[in-house]
Structures are given as structure tokens and as C-alpha cells.
The first five atom37 places (N, CA, C, CB, O) and aatype in JSON, in Angstrom:
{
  "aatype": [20, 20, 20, 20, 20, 20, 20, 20, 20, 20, 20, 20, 20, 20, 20, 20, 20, 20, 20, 20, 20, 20, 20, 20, 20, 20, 20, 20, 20, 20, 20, 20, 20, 20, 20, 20, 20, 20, 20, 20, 20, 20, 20, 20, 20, 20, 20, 20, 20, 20, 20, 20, 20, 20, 20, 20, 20, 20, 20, 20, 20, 20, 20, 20, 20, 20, 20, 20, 20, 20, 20, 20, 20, 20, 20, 20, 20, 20, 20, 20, 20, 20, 20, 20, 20, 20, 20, 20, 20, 20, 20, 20, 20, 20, 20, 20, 20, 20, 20, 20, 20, 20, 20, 20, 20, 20, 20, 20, 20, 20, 20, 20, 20, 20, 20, 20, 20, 20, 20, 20, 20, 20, 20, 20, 20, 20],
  "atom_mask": [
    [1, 1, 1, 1, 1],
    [1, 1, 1, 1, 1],
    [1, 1, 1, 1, 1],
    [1, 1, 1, 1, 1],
    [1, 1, 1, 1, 1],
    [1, 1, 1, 1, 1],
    [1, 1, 1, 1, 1],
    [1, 1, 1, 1, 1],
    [1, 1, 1, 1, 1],
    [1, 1, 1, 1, 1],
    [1, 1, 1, 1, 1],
    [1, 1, 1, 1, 1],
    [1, 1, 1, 1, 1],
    [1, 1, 1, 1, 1],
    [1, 1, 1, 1, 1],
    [1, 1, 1, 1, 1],
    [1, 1, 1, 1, 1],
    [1, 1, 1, 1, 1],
    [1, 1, 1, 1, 1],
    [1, 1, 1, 1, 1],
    [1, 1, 1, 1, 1],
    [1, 1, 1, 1, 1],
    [1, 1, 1, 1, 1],
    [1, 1, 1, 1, 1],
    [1, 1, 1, 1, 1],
    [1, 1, 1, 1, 1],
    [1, 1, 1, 1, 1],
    [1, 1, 1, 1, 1],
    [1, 1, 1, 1, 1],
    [1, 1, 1, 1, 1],
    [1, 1, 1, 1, 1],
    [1, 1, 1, 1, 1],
    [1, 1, 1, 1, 1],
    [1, 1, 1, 1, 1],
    [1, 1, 1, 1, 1],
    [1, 1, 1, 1, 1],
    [1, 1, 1, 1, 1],
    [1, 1, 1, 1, 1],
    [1, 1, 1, 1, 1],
    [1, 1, 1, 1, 1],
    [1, 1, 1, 1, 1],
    [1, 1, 1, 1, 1],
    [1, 1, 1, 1, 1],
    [1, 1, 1, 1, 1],
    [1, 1, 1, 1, 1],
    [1, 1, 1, 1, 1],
    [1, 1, 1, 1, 1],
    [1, 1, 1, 1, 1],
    [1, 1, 1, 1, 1],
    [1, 1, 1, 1, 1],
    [1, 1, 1, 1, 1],
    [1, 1, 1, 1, 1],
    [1, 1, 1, 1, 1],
    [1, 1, 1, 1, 1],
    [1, 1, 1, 1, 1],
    [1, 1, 1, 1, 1],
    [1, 1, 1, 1, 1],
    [1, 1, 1, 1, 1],
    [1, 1, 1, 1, 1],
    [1, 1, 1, 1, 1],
    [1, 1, 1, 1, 1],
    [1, 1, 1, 1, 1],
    [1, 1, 1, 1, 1],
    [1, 1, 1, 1, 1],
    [1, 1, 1, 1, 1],
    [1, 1, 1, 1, 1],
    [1, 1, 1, 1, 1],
    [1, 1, 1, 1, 1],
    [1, 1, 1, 1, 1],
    [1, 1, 1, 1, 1],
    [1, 1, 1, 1, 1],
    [1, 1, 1, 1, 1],
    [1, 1, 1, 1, 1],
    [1, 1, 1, 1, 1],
    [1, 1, 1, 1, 1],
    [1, 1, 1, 1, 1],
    [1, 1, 1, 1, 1],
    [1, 1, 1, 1, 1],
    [1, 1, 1, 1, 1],
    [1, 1, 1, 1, 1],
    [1, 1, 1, 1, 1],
    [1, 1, 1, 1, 1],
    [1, 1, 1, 1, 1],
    [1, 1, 1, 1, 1],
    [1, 1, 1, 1, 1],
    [1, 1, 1, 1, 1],
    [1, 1, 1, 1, 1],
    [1, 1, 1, 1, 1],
    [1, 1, 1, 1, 1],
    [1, 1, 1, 1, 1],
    [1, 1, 1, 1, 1],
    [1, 1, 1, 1, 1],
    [1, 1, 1, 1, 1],
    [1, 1, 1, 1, 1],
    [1, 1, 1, 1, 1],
    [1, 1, 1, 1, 1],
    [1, 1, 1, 1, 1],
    [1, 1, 1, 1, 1],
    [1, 1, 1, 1, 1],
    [1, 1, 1, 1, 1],
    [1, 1, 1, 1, 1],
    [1, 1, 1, 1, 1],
    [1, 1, 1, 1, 1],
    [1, 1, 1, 1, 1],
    [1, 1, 1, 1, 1],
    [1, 1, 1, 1, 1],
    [1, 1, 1, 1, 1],
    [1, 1, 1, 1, 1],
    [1, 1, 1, 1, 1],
    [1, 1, 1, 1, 1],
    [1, 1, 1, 1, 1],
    [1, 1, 1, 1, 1],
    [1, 1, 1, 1, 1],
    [1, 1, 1, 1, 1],
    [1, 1, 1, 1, 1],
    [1, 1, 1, 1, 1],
    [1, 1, 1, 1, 1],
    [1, 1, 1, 1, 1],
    [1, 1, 1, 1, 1],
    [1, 1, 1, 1, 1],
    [1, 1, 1, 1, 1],
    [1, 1, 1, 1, 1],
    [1, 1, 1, 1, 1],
    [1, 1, 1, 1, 1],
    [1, 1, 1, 1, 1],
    [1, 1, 1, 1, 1]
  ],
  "atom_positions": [
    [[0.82, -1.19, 0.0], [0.0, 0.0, 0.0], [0.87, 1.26, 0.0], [-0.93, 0.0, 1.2], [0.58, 2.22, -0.71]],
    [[1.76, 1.25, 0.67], [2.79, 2.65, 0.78], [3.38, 2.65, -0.28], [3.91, 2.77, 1.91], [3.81, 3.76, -0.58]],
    [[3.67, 1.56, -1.22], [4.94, 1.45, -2.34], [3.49, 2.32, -3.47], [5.79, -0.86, -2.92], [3.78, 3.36, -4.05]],
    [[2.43, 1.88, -3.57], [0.94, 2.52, -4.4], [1.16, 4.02, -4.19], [-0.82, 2.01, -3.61], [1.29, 4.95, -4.99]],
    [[1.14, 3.94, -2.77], [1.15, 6.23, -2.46], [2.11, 6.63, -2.51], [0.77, 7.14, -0.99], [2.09, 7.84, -2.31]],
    [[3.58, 6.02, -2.77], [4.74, 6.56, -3.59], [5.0, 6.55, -4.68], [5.6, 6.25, -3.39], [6.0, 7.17, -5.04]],
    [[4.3, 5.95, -5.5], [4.19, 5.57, -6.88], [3.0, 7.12, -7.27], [3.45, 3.58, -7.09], [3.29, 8.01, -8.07]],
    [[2.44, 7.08, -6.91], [0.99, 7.97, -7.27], [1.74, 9.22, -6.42], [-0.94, 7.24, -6.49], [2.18, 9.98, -7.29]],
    [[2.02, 9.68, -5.28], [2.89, 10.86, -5.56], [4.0, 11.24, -5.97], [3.0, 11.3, -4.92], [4.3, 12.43, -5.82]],
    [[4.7, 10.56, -6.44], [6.42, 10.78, -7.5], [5.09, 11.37, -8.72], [7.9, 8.55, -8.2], [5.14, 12.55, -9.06]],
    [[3.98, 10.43, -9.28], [3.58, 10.87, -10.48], [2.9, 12.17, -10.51], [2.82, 9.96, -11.03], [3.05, 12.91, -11.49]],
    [[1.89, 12.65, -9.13], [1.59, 14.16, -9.1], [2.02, 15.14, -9.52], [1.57, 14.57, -8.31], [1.69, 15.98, -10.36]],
    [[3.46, 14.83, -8.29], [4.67, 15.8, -8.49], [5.24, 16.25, -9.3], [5.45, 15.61, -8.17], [5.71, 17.38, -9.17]],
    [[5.46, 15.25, -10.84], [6.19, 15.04, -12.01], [5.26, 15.97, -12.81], [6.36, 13.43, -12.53], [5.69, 16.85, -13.56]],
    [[3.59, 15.64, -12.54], [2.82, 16.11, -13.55], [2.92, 17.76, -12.84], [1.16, 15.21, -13.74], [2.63, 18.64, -13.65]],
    [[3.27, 18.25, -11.46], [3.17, 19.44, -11.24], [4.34, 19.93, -11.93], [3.02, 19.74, -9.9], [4.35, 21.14, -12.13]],
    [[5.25, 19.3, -12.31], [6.77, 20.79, -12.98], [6.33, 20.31, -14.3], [9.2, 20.54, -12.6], [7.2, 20.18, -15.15]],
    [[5.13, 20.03, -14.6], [4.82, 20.72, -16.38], [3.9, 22.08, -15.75], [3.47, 19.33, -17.86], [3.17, 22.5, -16.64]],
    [[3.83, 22.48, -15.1], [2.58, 23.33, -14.41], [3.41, 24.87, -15.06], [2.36, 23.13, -12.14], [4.61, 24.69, -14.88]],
    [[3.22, 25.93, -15.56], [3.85, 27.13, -15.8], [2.51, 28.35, -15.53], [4.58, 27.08, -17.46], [1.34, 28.5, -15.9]],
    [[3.48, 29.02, -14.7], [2.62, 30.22, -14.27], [3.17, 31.34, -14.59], [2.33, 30.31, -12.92], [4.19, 31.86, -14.14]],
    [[2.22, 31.81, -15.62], [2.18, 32.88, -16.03], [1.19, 34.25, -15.21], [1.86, 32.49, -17.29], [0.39, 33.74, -14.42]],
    [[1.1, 35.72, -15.24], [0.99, 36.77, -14.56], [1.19, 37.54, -15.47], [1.69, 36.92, -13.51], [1.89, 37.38, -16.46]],
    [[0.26, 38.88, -15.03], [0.54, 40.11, -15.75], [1.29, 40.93, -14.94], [-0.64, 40.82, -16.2], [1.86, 41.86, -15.51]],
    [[1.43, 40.82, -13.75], [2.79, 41.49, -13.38], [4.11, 41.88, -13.21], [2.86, 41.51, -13.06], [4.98, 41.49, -12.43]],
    [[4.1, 43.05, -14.44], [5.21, 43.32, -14.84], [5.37, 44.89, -14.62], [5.35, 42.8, -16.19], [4.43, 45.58, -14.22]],
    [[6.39, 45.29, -14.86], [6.85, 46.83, -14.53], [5.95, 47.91, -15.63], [8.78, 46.99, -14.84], [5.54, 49.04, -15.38]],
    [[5.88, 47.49, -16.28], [4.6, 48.12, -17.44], [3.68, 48.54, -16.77], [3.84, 47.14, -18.48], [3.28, 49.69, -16.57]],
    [[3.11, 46.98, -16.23], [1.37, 47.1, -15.9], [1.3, 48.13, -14.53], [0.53, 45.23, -15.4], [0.39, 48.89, -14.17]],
    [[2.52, 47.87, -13.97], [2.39, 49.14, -12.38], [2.08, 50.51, -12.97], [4.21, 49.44, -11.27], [1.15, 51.27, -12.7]],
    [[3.48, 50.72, -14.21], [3.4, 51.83, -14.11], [2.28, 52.61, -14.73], [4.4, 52.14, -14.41], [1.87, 53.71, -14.35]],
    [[1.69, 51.63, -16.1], [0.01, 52.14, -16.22], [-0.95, 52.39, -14.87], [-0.86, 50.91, -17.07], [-1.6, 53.42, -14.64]],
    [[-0.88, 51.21, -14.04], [-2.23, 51.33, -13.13], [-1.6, 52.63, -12.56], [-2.69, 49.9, -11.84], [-2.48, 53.43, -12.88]],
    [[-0.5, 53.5, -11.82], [-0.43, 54.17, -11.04], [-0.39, 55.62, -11.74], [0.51, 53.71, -10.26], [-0.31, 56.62, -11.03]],
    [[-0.43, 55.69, -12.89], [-0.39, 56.82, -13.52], [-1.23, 57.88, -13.27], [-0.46, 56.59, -14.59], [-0.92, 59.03, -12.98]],
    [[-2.4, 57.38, -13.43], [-3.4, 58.63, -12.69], [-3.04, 59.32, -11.56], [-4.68, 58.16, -12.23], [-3.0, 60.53, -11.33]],
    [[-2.73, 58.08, -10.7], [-2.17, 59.08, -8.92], [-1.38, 60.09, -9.2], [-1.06, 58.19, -7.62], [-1.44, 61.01, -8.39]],
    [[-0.31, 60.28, -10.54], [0.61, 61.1, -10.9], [0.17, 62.65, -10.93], [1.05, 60.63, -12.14], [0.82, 63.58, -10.46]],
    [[-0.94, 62.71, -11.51], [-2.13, 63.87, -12.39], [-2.89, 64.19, -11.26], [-3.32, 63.19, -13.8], [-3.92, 63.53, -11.22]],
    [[-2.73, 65.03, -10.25], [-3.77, 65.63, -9.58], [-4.52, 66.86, -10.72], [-3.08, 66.28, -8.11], [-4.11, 67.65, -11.57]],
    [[-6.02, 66.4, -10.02], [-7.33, 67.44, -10.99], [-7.09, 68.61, -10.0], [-9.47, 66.77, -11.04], [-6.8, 68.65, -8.8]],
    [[-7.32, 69.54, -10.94], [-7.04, 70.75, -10.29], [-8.4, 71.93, -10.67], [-5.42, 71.25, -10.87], [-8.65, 71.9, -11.87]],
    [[-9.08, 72.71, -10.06], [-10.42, 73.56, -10.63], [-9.14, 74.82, -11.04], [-12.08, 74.09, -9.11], [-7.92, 74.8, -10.88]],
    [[-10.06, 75.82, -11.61], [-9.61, 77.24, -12.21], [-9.3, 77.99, -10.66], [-11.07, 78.16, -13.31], [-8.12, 78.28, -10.48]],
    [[-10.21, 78.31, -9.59], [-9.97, 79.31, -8.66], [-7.89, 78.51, -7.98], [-11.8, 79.28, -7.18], [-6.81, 79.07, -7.78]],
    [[-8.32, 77.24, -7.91], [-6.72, 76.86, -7.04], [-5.51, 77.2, -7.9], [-6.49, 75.04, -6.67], [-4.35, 77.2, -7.48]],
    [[-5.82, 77.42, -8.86], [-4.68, 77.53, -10.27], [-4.55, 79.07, -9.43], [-5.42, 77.43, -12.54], [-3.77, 78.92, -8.48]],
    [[-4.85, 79.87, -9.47], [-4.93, 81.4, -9.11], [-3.5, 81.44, -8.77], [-6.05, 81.93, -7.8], [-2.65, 81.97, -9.49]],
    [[-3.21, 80.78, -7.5], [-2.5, 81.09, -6.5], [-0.55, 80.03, -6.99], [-3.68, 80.5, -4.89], [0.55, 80.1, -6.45]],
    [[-1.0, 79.35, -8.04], [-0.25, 78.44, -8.04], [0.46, 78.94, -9.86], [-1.16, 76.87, -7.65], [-0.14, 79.41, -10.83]],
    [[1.86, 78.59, -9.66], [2.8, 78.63, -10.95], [2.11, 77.51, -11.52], [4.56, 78.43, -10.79], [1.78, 76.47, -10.95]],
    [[1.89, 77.9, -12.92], [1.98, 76.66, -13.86], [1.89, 76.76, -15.23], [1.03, 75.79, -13.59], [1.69, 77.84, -15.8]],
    [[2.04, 75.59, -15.86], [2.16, 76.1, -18.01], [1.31, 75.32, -18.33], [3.77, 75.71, -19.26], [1.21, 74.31, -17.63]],
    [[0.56, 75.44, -19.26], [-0.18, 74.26, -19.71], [0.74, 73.6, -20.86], [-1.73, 74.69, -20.26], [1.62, 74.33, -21.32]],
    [[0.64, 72.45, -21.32], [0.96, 71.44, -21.95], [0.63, 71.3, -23.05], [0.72, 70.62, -21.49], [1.31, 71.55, -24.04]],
    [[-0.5, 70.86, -23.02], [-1.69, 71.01, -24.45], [-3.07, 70.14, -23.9], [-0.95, 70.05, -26.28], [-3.25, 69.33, -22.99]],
    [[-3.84, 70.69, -24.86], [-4.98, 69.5, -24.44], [-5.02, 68.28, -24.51], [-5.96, 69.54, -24.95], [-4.34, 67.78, -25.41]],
    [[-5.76, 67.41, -23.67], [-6.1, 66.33, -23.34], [-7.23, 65.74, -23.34], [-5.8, 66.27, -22.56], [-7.92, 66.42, -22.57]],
    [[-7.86, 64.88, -23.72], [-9.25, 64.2, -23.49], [-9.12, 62.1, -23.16], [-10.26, 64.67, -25.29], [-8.35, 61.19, -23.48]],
    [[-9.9, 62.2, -22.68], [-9.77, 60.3, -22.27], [-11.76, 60.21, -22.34], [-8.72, 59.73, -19.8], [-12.75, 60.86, -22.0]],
    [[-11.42, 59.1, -22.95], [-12.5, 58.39, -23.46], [-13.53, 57.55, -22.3], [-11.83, 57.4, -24.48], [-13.07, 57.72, -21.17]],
    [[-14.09, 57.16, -22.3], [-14.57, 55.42, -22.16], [-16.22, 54.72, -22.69], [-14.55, 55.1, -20.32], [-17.32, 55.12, -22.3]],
    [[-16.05, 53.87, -23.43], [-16.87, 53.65, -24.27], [-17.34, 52.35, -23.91], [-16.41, 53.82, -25.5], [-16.44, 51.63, -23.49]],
    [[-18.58, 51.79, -23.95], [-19.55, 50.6, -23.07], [-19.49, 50.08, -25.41], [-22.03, 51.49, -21.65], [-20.15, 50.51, -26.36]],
    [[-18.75, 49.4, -25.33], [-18.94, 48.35, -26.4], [-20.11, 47.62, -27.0], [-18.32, 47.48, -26.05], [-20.41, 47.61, -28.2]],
    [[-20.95, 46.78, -25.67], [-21.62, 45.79, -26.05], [-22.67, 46.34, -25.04], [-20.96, 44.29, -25.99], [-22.5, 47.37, -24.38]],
    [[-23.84, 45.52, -24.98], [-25.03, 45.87, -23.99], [-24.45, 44.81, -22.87], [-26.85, 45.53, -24.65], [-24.81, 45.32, -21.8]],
    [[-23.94, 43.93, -22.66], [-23.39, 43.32, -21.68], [-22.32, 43.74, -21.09], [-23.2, 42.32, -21.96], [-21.79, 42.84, -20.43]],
    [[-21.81, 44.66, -21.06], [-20.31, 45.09, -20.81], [-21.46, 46.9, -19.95], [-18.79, 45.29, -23.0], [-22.58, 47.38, -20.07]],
    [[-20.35, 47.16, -19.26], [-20.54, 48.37, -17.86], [-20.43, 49.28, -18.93], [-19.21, 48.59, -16.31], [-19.67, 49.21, -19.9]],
    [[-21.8, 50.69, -18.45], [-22.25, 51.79, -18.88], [-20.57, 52.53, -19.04], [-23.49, 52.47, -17.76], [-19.49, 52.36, -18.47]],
    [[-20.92, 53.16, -19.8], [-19.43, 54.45, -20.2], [-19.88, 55.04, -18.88], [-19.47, 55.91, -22.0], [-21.01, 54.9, -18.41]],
    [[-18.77, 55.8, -18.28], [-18.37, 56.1, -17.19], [-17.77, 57.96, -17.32], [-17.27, 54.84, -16.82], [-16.99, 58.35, -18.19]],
    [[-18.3, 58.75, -16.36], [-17.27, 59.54, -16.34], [-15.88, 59.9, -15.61], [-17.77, 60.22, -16.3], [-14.93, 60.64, -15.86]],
    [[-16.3, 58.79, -14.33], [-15.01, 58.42, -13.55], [-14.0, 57.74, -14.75], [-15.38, 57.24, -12.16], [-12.84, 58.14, -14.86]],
    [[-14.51, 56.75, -15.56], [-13.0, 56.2, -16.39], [-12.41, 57.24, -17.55], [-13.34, 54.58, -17.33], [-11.23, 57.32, -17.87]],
    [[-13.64, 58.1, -18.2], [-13.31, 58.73, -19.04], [-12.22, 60.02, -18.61], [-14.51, 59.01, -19.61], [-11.37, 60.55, -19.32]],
    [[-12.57, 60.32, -17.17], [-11.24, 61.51, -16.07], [-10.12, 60.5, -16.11], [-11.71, 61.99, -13.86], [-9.18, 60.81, -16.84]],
    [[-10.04, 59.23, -15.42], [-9.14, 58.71, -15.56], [-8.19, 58.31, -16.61], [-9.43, 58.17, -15.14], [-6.97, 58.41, -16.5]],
    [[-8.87, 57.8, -17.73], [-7.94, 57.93, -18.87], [-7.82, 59.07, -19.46], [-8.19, 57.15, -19.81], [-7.08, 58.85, -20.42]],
    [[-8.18, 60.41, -19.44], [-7.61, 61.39, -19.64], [-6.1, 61.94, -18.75], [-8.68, 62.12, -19.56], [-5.15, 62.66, -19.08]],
    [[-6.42, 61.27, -17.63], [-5.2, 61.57, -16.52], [-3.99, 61.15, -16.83], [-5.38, 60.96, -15.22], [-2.91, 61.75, -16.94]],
    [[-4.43, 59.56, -17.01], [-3.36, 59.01, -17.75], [-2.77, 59.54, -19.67], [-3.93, 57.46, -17.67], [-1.67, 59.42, -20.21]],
    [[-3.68, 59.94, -20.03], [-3.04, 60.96, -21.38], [-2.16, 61.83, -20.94], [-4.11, 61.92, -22.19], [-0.99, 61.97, -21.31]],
    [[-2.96, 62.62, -19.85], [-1.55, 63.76, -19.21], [-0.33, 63.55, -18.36], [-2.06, 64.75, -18.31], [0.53, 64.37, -18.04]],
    [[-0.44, 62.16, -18.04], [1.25, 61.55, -17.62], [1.4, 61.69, -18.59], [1.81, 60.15, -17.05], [1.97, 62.74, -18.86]],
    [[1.02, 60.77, -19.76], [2.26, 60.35, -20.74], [2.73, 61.92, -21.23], [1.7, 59.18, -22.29], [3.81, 61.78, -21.81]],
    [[2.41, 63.06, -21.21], [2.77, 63.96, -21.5], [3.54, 64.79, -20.67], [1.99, 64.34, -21.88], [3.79, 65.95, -20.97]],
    [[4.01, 64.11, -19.43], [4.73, 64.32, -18.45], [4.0, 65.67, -17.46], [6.19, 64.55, -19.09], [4.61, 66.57, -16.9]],
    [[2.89, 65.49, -17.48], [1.99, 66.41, -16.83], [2.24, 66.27, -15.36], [0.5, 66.16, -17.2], [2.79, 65.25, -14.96]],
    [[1.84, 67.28, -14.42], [1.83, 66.8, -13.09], [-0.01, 67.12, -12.43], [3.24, 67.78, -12.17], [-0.42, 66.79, -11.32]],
    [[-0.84, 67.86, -13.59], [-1.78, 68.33, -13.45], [-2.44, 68.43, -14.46], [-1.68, 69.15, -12.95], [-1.89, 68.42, -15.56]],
    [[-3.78, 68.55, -14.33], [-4.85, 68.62, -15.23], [-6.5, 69.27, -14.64], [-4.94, 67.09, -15.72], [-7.41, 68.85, -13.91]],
    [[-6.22, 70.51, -15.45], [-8.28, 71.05, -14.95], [-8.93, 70.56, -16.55], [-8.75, 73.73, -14.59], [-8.53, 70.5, -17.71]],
    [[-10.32, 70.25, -15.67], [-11.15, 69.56, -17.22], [-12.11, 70.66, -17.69], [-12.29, 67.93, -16.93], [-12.14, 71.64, -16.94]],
    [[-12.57, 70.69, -18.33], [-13.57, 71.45, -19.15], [-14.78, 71.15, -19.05], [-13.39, 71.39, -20.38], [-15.6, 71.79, -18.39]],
    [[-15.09, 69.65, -20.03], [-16.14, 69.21, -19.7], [-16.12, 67.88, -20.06], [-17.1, 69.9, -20.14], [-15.17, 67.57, -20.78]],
    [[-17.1, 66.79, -19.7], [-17.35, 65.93, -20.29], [-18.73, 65.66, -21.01], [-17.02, 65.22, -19.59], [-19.79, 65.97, -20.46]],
    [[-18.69, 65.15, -22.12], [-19.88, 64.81, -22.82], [-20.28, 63.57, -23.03], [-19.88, 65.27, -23.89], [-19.42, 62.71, -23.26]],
    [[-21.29, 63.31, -23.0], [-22.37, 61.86, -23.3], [-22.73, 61.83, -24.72], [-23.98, 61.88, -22.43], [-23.69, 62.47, -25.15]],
    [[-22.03, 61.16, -25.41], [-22.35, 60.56, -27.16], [-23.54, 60.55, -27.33], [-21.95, 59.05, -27.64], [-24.16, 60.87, -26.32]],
    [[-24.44, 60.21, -28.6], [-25.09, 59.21, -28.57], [-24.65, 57.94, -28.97], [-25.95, 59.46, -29.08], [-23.45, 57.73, -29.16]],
    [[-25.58, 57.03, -29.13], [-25.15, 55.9, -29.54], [-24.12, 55.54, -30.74], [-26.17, 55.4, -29.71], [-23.79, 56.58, -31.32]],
    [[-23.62, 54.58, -31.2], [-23.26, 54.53, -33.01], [-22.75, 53.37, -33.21], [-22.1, 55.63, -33.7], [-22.95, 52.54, -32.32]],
    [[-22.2, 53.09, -34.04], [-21.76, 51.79, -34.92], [-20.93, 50.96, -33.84], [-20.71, 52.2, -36.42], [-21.12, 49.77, -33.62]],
    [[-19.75, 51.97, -33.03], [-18.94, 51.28, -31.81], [-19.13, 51.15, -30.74], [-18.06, 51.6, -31.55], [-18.58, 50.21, -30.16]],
    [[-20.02, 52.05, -30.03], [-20.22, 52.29, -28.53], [-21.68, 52.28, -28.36], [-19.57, 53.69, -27.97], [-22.45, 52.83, -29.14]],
    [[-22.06, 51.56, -27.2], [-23.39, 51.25, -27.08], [-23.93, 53.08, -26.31], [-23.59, 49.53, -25.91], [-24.85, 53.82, -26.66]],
    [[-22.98, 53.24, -25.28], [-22.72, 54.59, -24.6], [-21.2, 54.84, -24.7], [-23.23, 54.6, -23.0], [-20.29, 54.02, -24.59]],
    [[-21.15, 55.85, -24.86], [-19.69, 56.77, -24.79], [-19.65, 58.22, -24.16], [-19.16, 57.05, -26.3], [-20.55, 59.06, -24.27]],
    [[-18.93, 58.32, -23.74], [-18.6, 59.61, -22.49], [-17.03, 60.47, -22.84], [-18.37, 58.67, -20.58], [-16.15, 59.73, -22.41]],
    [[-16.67, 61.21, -23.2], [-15.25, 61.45, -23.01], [-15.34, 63.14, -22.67], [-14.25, 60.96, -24.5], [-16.03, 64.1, -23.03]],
    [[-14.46, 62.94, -21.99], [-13.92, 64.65, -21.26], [-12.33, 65.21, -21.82], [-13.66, 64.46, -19.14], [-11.23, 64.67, -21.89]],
    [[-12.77, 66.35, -22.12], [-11.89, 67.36, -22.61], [-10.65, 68.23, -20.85], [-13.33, 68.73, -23.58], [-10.96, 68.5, -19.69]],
    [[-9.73, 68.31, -21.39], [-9.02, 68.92, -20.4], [-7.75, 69.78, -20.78], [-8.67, 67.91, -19.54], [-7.5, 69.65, -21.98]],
    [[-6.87, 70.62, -20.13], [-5.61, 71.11, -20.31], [-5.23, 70.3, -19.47], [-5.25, 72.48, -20.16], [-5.89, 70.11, -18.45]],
    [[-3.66, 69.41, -19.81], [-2.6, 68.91, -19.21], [-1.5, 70.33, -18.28], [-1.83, 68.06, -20.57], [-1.24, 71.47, -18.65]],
    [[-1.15, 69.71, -17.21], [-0.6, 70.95, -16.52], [0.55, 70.84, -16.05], [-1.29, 71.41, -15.51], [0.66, 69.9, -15.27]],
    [[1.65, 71.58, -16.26], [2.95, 71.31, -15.29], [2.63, 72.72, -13.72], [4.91, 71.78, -16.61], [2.3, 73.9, -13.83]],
    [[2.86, 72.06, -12.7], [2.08, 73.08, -11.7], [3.54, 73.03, -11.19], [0.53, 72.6, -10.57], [4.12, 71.95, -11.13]],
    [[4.22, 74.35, -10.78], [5.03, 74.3, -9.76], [4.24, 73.86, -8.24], [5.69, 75.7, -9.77], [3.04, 73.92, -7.96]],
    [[5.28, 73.44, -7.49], [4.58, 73.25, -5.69], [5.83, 74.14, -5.56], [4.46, 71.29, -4.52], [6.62, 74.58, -6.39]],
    [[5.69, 74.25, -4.0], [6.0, 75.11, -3.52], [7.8, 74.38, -3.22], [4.85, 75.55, -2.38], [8.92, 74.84, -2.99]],
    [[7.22, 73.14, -3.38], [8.36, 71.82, -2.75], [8.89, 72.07, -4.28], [7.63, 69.73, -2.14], [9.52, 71.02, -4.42]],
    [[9.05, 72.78, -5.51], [9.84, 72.73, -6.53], [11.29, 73.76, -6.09], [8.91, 73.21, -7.85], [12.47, 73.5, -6.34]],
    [[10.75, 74.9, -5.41], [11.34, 75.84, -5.45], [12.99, 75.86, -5.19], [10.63, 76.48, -4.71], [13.61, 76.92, -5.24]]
  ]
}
């Protein structure tokens, strides 16, 4: 009986190192997910008081594909605009507006917001 449950776990074991684990965690995927934290939103009155240049404009999308798939969003459509204004090495962004599509050929709903990308001095630049 013991020589059976050494026989049958040598073979488990053997069949576990064909086992390969794969992950999306990689230095890429961090630095996408954390990009937004980069981009603080900023309104017109706080700009007043604060150095800064604008960049150029910016807009981020988000678009509901299918009727089974989550409503367009204006939280994702700020967020991927945020992330537009990293990649532009932004440290800031005030939005304008966002708008609600109508429907069409791609997006069941679509949402995207317009913004200026911002380099803001802090005070911690000086």
C-alpha cells in the first residue's frame, strides 16, 4: 500500500513541474495602473494662486462596447484622460467638460472629457 502512495505521488509531483505560471505582473502594468495618482485634478480658482504652463490639451474616453459590458463612465473617461496627461509628463490637469455621445456603430454609450494637461510648480519645486 505505501509502495501505491509513492508511486501515485512521485507521479503528481512530475505532472506538477509541467505546471507554468504565467501573470501580468510586470513593470509596465504598475506603471500604467499608477499613472493617474501622478495627475492631480485641479479647478480654475486653485490655479490662481499656483505657478503653472499648460501642456496642451487632453481628453480620455470610455466607451460601453456591447449591452453586456458596464455603462461608459465619467469616472473612467477623467481617468484615462489623466493618464493621457502623464504620458505627456503632466503633473496636473483642470477639465472642461465631459460629454455623453449618442449611440453609433462602436459604442453602445460613450462619455469622453476634454481637459488642459498641466505642469504646476509646488512650492516643494522651489
Amino acid at each position: 500500500m505505501n509502495r501505491l502512495f509513492i508511486i501515485t505521488f512521485i507521479a503528481f509531483l512530475s505532472g506538477c513541474s509541467q505546471f507554468q505560471f504565467t501573470s501580468n505582473l510586470d513593470k509596465k502594468n504598475f506603471d500604467q495602473y499608477f499613472k493617474p495618482s501622478q495627475v492631480t485634478i485641479y479647478e480654475k480658482n486653485e490655479l490662481l494662486n499656483l505657478k503653472h504652463t499648460t501642456l496642451g490639451a487632453v481628453d480620455g474616453g470610455s466607451c460601453q462596447e456591447e449591452e453586456k459590458d458596464l455603462p461608459a463612465s465619467i469616472k473612467e473617461a477623467r481617468t484615462n484622460a489623466r493618464i493621457n496627461a502623464a504620458d505627456m509628463h503632466a503633473n496636473g490637469i483642470i477639465f472642461q467638460t465631459c460629454l455623453n455621445f449618442e449611440p453609433d456603430n462602436f459604442c453602445v454609450s460613450n462619455i469622453i472629457c476634454y481637459g488642459q494637461a498641466l505642469d504646476v510648480k509646488t512650492s516643494d519645486d522651489d
